[in-house]
BAROKOL-523324 format. One line per field, with one value per residue (C-alpha): x, y, z. Coordinates in steps of 0.2 Angstrom, whole numbers, plus 2048, in hexadecimal, padded with zeros to 3 digits. Layout:
<gulos>
X <- (X_...)
Y <- (Y_...)
Z <- (Z_...)
</gulos>
This chain:
<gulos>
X <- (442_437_432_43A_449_44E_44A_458_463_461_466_475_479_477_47F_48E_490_48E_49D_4A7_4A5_4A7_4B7_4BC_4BA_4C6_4D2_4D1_4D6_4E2_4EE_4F8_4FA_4FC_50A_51D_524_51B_516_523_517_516_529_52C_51E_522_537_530_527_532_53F_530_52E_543_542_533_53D_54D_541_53B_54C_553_543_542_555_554_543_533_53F_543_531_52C_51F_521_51A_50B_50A_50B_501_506_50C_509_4F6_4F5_4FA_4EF_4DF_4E3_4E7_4D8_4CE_4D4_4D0_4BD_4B9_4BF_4B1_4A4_4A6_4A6_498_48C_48B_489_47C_473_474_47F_487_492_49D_4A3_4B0_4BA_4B4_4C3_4D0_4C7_4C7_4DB_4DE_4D4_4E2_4EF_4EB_4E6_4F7_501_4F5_4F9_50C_508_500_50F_51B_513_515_525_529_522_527_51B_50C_507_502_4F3_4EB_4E1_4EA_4ED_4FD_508_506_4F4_4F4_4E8_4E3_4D8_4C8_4C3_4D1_4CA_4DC_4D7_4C7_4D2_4DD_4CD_4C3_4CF_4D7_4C4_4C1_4D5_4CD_4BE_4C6_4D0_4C3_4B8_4C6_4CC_4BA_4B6_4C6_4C6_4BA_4C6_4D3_4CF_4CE_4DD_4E3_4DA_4E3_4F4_4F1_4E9_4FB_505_50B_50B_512_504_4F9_4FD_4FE_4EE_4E6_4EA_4E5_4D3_4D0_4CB_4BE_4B5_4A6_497_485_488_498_490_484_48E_497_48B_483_494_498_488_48B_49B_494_488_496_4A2_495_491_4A7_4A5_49C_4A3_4B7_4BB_4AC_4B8_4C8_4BD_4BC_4CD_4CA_4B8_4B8_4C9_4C6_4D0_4C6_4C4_4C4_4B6_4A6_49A_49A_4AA_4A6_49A_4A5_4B3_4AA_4A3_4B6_4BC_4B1_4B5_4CB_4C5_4BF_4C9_4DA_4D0_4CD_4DF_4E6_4D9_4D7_4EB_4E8_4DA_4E1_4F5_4EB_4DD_4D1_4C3_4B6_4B6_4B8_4AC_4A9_499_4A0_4AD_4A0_497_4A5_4A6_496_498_4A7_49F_490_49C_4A5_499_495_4A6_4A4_495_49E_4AB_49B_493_4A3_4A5_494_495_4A5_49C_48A_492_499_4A8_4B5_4C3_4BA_4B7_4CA_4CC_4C5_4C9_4DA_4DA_4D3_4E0_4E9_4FE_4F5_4E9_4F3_4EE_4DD_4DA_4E3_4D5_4C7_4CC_4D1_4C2_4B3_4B8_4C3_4B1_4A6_4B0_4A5_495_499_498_4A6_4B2_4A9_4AE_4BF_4CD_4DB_4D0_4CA_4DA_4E1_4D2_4D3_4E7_4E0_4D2_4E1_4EA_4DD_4D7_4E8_4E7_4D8_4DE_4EC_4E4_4D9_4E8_4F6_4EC_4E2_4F2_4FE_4F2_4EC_4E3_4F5_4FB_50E_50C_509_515_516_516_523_528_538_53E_53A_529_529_531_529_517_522_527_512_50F_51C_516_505_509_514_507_4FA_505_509_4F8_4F4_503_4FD_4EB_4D9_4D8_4C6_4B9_4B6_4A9_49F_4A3_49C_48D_489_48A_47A_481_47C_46D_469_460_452_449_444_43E_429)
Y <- (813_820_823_838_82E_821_831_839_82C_829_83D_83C_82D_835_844_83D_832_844_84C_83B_83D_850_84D_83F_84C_85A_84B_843_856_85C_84F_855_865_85F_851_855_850_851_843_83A_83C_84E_852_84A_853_864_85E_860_86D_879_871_875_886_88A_885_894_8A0_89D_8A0_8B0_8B4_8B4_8BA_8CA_8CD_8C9_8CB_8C2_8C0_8AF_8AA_8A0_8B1_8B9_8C9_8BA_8B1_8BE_8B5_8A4_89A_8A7_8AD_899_897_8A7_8A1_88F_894_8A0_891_887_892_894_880_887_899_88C_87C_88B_897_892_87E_887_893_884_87A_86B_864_85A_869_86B_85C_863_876_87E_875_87B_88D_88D_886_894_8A0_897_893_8AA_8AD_8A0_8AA_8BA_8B9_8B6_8C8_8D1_8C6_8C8_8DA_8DC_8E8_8DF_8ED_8F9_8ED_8FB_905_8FC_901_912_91F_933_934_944_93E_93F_92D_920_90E_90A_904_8FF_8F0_8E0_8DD_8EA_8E3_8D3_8DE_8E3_8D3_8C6_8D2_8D2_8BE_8BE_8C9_8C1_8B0_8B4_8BA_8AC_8A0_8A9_8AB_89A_893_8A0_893_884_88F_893_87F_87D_889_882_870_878_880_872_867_876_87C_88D_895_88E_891_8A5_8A2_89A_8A5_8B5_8AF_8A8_8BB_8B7_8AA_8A2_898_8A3_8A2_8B6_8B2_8A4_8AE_8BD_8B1_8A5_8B6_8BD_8AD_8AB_8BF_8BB_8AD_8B5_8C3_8B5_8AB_8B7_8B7_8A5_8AC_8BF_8B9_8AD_8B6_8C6_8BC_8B9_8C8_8C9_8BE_8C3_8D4_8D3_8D1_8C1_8B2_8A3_8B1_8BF_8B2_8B6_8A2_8A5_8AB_89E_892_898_897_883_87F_889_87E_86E_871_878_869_85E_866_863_853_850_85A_851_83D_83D_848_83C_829_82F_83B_82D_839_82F_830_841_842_837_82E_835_847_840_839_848_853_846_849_85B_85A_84D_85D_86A_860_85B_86E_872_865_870_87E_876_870_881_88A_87E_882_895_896_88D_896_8A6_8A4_8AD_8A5_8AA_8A3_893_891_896_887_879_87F_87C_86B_866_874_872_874_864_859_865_866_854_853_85F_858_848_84D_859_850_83D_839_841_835_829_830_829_81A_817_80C_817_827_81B_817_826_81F_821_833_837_833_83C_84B_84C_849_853_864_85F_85F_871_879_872_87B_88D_889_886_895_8A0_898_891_8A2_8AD_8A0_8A3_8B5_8BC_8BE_8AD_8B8_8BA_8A9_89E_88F_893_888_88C_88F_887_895_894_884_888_897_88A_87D_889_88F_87C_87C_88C_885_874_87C_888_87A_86E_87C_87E_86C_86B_87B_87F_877_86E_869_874_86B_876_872_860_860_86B_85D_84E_843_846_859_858_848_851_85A_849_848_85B_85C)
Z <- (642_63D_627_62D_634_627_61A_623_623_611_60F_617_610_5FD_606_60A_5F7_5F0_5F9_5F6_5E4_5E4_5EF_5E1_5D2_5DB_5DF_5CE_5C4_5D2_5D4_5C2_5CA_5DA_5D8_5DE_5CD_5BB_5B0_5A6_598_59D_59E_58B_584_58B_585_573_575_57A_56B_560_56A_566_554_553_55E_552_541_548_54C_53B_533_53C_53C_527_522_51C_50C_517_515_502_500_4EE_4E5_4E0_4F0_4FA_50B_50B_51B_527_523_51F_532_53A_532_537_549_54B_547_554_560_55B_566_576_574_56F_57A_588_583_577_57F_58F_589_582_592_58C_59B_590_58E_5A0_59F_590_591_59B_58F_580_587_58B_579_572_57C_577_567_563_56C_55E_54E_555_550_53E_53A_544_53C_52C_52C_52B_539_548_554_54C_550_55B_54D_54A_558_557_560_55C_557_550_53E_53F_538_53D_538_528_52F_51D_51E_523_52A_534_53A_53F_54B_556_556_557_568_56D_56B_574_584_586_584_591_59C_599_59D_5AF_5B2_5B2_5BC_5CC_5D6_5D0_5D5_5E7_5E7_5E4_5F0_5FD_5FA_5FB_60A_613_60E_612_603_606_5F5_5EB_5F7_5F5_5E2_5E0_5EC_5E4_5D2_5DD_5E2_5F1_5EC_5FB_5F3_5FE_5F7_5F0_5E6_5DE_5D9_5D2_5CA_5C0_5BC_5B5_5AC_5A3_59F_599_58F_586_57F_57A_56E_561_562_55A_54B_549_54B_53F_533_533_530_521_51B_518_509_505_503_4F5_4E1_4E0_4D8_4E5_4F3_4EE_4F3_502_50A_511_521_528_51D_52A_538_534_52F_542_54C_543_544_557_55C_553_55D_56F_56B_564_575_581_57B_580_590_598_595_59C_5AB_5B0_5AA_5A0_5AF_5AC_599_595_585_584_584_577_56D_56E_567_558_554_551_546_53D_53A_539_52E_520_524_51C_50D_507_509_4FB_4F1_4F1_4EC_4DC_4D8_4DA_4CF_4C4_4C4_4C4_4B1_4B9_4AE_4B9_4CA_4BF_4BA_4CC_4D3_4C6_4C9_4DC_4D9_4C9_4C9_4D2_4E1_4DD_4ED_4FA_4F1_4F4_504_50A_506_50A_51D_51E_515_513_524_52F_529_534_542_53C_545_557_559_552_55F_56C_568_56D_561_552_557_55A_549_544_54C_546_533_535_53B_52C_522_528_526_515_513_518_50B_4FC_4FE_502_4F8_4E6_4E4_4E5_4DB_4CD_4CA_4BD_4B1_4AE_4AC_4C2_4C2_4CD_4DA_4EC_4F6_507_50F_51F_52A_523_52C_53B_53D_53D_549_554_557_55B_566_570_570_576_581_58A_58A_593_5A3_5A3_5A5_5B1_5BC_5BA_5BC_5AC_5B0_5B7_5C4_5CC_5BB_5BA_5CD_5C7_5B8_5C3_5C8_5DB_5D9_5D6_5E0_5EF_5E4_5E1_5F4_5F1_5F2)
</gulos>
């Protein structure tokens, strides 16, 4: 046999390991959706969800036939649980916009095992913080009115309210989220279609076809597409930065001592990524030991993602360093009281419930063993939430409790739909997540094939 002949043997040989383990990825995501009957695992979960999900449904009943009355708020505490809960949701959804855009933008093939989860979370996760603004309004129904419009009254929005500002940008991060998301999936999608067709089953095939757009995998859609996606990309990651900055604002640009300070908005940002990455990891260490999926999440993408929360977590421990020492360098006697209240003040057990789940519990991930073992991240990550929810609170809740008259002083305690209100968003959340496991590509698994060593195995024969 001749060197040209044995070298083209050795091609097709490499050839056909390539397509065995492409075939192997598209086999290894498809089969959830795929499979006649869900997973047991997946049945109970979506079971008390959607409990979850009615306990919401029931608590939005009876506040908007009653009234936010319902809710623990007062003339003091006037946000409480419901800004408490649109901050923290807002800040979930930050991982998904930069697992997606900015890693890819940066060429961090880590990215393409846990990107298209991320990006449905960030969906699911604006949708549940969208409720709370409405709800919190009172008059739910007349949520159009804060969209600029000509009207008979002549009246339009106030463009100097930050709560005005969160209207437009977090509806900008919510469309080009979604856009993001639906971009990236239409080649998974016509996959998918393509596998129900060739087993005959002809309703998801027409399903899954119609949401691929026609999607045929030539040389010029490829191209429009990778073009488009990198487009898209590049308008979604200065989102990361501008959303949760502007939610800011809504605290930043008041009087109240503990709020007025300028660190909040990359403060914000720092302590979005780090409660983002924490609820991907908490949704995804689960999802890949019950759906075989380690292969593909690897544990060097789960390290990985440790290593930035450990970052943007000791990120978020300055953050609370810096503004002790502002309210103190400022001589501001009522920002000092502000902050020695938080931290000893009635509030002290959230205080110290925050700093420990966001400063202390992190530090875990300087060691590789615990980076490399998924029940430990998991009770990290599920801390780490806690701890950021805690966070939203104690700004919100200790700076109003205790104003600048001690006679408006007063304790802020919430009221079972308070609660339900917050169970009833988990449950929707969990709820939408778990379909989307059940009926979409929950990896990209043209990515995933673009990332692996058989992709690019041919170009080492290349002169």
């Amino acid at each position: 046999m001749s060197t040209a002949d044995a070298t083209m043997d050795s091609h097709h040989a490499e050839a056909g390991k390539a397509r065995e383990a492409f075939r192997a990825v598209t086999r290894d995501v498809a089969w959830v959706a795929e499979a006649p009957r869900p997973h047991k695992a997946w049945l109970a979960a979506l079971a008390v969800s959607l409990v979850l999900l009615a306990i919401g449904l029931y608590s939005i009943y009876v506040l908007v036939t009653t009234g936010i009355g319902v809710w623990g708020n007062s003339n003091t505490v006037c946000w409480a649980w419901d800004i408490t809960n649109f901050v923290w949701w807002i800040g979930i959804g930050h991982a998904g916009t930069l697992i997606s855009a900015v890693l890819y933008l940066t060429r961090q093939t880590w990215r393409v095992s846990i990107n298209r989860s991320a990006e449905a979370m960030t969906i699911f996760a604006v949708m549940c913080a969208g409720l709370f603004p409405l709800l919190h309004t009172g008059r739910p129904w007349f949520a159009w009115w804060m969209i600029p419009h000509p009207n008979d009254m002549q009246m339009w929005p106030q463009f100097r309210s930050p709560l005005m500002w969160d209207v437009f940008a977090v509806t900008t991060y919510m469309l080009t989220s979604i856009l993001f998301w639906y971009m990236g999936m239409v080649p998974d999608l016509a996959t998918f279609r393509d596998r129900c067709a060739a087993r005959g089953d002809k309703l998801r095939a027409i399903i899954y076809g119609a949401v691929a757009l026609g999607w045929r995998g030539s040389a010029r859609q490829w191209h429009r597409y990778e073009r488009a996606y990198l487009i898209l990309a590049g308008l979604a990651t200065p989102l990361v930065f501008s959303v949760h900055s502007v939610v800011s604002f809504d605290f930043a640009t008041s009087q109240l001592p503990g709020w007025h300070t300028t660190i909040f908005p990359p403060y914000f940002v720092a302590g979005a990524i780090f409660s983002g990455f924490a609820m991907v990891f908490t949704l995804l260490i689960p999802a890949r030991h019950l759906f075989n999926l380690k292969h593909i999440i690897k544990d060097e993408h789960v390290e990985a993602a440790c290593k930035i929360m450990l970052a943007t977590g000791m990120m978020v421990g300055l953050a609370y360093a810096t503004e002790f020492f502002i309210a103190w360098y400022s001589g501001n006697m009522f920002e000092g009281f502000t902050f020695i209240n938080r931290a000893f003040g009635p509030f002290w057990w959230a205080y110290f419930l925050m700093v420990g789940c966001n400063v202390l519990v992190p530090q875990a991930f300087w060691f590789k063993k615990v980076r490399r073992t998924p029940i430990a991240i998991f009770c990290l990550c599920l801390l780490i939430n806690v701890g950021m929810w805690f966070e939203r609170f104690v700004i919100i809740a200790t700076s109003l409790a205790r104003s600048f008259l001690p006679a408006q002083w007063s304790y802020y305690t919430p009221t079972r739909y308070d609660v339900g209100l917050f169970i009833g968003t988990l449950g929707l959340f969990f709820t939408l997540f778990l379909l989307f496991f059940r009926y979409a590509p929950v990896i990209a698994i043209s990515e995933v094939k673009g990332a692996m060593p058989e992709a690019h195995a041919g170009k080492k024969h290349q002169p």
